[in-house]
Backbone as CSV, one residue per row, in Angstrom:
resi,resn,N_x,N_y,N_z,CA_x,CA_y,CA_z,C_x,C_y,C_z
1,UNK,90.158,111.554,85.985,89.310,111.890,87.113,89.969,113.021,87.899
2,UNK,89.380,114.120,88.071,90.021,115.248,88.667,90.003,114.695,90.433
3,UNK,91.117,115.844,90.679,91.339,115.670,92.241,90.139,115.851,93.565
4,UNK,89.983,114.876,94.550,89.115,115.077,95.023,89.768,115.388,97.029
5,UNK,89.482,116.460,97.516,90.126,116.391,98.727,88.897,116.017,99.933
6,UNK,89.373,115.476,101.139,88.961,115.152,101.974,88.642,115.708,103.054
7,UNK,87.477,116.355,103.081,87.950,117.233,104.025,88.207,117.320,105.935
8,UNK,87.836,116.026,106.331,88.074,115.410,107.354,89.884,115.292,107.439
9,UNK,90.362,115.133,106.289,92.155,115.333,106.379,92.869,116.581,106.554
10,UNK,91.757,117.081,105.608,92.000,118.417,105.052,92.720,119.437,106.074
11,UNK,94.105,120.385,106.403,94.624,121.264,107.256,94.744,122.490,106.676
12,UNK,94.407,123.031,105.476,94.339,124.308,105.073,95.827,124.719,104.995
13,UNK,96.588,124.228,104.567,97.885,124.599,104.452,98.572,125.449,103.493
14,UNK,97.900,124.892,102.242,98.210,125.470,101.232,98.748,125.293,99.904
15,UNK,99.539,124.046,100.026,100.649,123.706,99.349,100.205,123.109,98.156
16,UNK,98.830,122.662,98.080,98.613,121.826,96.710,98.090,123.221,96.004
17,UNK,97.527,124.499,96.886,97.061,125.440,95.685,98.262,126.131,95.159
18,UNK,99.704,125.714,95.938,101.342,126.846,95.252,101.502,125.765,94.440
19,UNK,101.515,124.470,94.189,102.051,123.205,93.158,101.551,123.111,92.266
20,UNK,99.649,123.808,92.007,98.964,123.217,90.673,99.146,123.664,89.420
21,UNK,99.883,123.163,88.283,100.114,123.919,87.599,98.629,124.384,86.833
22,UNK,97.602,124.059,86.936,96.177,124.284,86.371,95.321,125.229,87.462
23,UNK,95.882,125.714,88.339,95.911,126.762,89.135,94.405,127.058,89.590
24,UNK,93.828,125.901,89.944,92.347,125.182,90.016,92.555,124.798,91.702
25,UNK,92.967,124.483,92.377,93.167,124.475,93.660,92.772,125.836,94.652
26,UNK,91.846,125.437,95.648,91.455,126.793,96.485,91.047,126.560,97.714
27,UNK,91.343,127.500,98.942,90.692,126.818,100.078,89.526,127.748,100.201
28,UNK,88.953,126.871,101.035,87.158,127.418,100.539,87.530,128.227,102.132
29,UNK,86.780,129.320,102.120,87.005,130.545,103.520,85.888,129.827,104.656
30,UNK,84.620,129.877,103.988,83.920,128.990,104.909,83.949,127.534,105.620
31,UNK,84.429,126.956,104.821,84.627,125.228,105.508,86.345,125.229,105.682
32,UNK,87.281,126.040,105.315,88.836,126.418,105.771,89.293,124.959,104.965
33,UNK,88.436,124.402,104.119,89.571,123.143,103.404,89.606,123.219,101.754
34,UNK,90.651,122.915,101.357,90.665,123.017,100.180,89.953,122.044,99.197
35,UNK,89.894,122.723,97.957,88.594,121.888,97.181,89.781,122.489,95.350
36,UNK,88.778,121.647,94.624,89.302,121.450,93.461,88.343,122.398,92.644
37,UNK,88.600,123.885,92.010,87.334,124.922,92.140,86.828,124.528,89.978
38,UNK,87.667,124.102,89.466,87.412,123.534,88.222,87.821,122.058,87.961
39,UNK,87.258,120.987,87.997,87.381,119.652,87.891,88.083,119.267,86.195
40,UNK,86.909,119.705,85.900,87.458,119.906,83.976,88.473,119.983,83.686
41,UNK,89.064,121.010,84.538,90.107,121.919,84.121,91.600,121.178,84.402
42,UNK,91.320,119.818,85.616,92.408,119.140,86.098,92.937,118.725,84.977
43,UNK,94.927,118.501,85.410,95.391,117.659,84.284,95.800,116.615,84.892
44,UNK,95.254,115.942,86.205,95.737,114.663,86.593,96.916,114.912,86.716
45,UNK,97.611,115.639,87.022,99.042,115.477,87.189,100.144,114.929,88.439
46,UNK,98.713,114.830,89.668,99.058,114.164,91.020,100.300,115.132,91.569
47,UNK,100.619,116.310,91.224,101.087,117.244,92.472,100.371,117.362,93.221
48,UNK,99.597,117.728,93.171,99.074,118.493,94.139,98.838,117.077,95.477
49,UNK,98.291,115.894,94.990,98.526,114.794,95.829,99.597,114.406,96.277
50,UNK,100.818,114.298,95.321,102.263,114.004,95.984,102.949,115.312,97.229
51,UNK,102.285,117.033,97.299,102.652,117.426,97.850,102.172,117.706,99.357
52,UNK,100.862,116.948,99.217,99.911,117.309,100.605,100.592,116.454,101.908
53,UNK,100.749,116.999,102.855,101.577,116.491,104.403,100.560,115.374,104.464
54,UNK,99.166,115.917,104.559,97.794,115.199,105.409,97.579,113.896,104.621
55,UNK,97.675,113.956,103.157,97.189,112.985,102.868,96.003,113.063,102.151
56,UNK,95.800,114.276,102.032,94.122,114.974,102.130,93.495,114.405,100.420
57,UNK,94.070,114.442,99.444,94.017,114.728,98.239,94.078,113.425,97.924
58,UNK,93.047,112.068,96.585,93.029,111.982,96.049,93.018,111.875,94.596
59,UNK,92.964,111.274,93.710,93.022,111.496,92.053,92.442,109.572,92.259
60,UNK,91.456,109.735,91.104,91.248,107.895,90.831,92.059,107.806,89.406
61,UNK,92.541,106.636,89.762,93.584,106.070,88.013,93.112,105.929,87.111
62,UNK,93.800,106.274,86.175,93.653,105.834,85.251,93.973,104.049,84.786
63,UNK,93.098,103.888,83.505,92.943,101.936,83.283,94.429,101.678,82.957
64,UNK,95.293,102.726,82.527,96.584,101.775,81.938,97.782,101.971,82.818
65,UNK,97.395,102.707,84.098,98.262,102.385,85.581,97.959,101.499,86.592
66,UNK,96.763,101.052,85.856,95.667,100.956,87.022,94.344,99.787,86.814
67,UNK,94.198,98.320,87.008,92.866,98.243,86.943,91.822,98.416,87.340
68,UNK,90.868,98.657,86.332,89.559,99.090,86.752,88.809,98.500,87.727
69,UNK,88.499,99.512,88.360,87.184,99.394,90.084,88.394,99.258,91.280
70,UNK,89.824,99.897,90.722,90.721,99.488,92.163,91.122,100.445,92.540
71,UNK,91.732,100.988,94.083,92.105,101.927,94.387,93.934,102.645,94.230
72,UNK,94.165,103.781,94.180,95.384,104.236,94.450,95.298,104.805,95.269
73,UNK,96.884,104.599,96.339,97.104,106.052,97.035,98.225,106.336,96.903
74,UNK,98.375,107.712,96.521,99.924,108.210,96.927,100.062,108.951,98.357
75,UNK,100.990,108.910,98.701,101.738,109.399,100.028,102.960,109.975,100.081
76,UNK,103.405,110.908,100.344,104.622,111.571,100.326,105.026,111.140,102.384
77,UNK,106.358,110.339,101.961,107.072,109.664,103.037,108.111,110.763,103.699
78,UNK,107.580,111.881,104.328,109.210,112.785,105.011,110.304,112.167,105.544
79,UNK,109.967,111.113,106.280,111.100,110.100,106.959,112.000,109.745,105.993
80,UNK,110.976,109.000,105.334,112.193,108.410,104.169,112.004,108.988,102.843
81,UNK,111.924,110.243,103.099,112.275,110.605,101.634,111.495,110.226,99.939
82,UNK,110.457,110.088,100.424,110.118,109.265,99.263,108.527,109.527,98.590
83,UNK,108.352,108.872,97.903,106.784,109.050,97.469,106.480,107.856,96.978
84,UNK,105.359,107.216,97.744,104.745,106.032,98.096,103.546,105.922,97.246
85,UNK,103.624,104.997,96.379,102.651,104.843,95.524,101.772,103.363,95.869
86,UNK,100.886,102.921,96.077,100.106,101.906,96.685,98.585,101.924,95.279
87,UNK,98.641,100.300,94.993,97.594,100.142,93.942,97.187,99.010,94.555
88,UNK,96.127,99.306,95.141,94.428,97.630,95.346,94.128,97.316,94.361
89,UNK,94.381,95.844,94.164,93.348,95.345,92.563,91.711,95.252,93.035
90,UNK,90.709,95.539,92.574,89.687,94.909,92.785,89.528,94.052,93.475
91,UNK,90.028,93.199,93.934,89.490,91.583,94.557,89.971,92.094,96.022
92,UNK,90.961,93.233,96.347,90.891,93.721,97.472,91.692,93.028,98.288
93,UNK,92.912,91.633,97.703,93.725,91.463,97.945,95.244,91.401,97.829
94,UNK,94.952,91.921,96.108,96.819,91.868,95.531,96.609,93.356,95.438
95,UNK,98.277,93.304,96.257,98.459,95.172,96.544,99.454,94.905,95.840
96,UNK,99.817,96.582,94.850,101.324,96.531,94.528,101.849,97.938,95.108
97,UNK,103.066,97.835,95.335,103.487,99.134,96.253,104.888,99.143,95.573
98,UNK,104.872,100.465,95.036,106.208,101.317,94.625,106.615,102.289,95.364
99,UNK,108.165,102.476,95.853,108.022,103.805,96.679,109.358,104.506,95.399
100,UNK,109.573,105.692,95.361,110.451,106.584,94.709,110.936,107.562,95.200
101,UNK,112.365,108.039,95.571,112.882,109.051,96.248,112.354,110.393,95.493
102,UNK,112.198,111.488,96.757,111.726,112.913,96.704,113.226,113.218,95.588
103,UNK,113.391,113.669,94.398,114.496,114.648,93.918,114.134,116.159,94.683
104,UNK,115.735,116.598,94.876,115.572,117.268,95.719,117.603,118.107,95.776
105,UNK,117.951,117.644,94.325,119.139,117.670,94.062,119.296,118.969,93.351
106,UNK,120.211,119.933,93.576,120.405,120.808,92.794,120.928,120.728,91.881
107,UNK,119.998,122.171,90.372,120.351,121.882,88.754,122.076,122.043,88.941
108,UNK,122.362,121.104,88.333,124.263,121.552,87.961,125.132,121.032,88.907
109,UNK,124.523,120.381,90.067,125.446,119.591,90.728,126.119,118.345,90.581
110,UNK,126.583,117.552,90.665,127.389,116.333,90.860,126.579,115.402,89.913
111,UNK,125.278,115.134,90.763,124.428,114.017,90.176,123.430,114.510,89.477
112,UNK,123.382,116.063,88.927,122.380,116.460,87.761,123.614,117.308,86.748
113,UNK,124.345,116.702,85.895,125.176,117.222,84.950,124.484,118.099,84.148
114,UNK,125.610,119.115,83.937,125.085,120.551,82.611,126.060,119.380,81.475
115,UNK,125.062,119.966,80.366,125.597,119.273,79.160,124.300,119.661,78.012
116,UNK,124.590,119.138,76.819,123.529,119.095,75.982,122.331,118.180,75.976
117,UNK,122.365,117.172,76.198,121.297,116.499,76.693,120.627,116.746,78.023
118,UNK,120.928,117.552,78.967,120.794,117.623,80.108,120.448,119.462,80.101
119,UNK,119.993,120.113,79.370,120.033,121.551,79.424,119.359,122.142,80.576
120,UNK,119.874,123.334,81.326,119.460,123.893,82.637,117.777,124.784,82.149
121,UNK,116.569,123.861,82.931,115.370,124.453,82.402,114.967,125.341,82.773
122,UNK,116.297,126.608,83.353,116.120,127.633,84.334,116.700,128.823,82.863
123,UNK,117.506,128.218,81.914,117.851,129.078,80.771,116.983,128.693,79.670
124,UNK,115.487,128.455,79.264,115.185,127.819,78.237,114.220,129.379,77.238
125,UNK,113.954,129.188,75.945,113.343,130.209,75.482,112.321,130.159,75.121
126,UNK,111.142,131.144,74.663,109.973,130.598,74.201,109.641,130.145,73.193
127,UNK,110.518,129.660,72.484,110.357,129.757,70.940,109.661,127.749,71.009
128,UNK,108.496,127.337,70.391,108.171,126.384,70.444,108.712,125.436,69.405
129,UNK,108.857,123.864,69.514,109.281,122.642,69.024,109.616,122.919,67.761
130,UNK,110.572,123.241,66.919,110.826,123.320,65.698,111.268,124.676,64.937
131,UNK,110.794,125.382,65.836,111.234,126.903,65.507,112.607,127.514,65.349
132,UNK,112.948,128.203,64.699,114.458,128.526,64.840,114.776,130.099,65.706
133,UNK,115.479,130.155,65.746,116.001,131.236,66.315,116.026,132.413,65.560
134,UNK,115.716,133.387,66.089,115.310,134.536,65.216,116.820,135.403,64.695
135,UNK,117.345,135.728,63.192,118.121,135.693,62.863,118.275,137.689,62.381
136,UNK,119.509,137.837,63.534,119.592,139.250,63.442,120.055,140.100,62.124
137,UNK,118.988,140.581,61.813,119.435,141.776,60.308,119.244,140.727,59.459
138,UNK,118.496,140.292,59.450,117.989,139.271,58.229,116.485,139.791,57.907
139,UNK,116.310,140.326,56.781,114.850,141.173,56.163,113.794,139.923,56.039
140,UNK,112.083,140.208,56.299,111.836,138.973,56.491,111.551,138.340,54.991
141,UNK,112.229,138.769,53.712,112.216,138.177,52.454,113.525,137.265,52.669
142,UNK,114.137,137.255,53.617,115.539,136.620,53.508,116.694,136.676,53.417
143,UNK,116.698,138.109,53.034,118.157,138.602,52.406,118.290,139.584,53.063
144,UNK,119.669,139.867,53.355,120.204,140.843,54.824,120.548,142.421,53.866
């Protein structure tokens, strides 16, 4: 279910159209609130909800986070650091509530180690899943 904003929350700020990576986020000039300008196009990815101050931004769950006909909200907590996840079951009385700290740690410090399992995604290349590295003075029959 693509993102749906509110526009009674809505402050025109900005921040969910710099976070989307589907780059579908826009504030409308006439009503000054932001709206979701391709729905289709969403990948559910809940930035753009985890980054809004207001609150403004919905997404409805999916069935295997989530049972069906119940609500989510996320909330990004500044006080405490965190991002507040809240699930209504249907019956509108069993809540479950997860909260998770904002990361916010720099690549290569203390508590994010450089290593091989851990590679800095600030040095990565384009070469996709399986590909090798392109091998200098090598003719493309194979033989140098």
């Amino acid at each position: 279910m693509p993102s749906y904003v509110d526009p009674k929350k809505c402050k025109n700020n900005g921040k969910c159209m710099e976070i989307c990576p589907s780059d579908i986020m826009f504030i409308n000039k006439a009503t000054n609130f932001a709206y979701n300008l391709e729905p289709d196009m969403c990948w559910e990815c809940f930035s753009c909800v985890k980054t809004c101050p207001e609150n403004a931004i919905s997404i409805r769950p999916y069935a295997d986070i989530s049972p069906m006909m119940s609500e989510m909200k996320v909330q990004r907590d500044e006080k405490t650091n965190t991002i507040q996840w809240e699930i209504k079951y249907r019956d509108q009385a069993t809540v479950k509530k997860f909260d998770f700290p904002i990361r916010t740690t720099a690549w290569g410090s203390i508590e994010i180690p450089k290593g091989a399992e851990h590679a800095d995604p600030r040095h990565h290349n384009q070469l996709l899943s399986g590909e090798d590295e392109p091998m200098i003075g090598v003719a493309k029959g194979g033989h140098p």
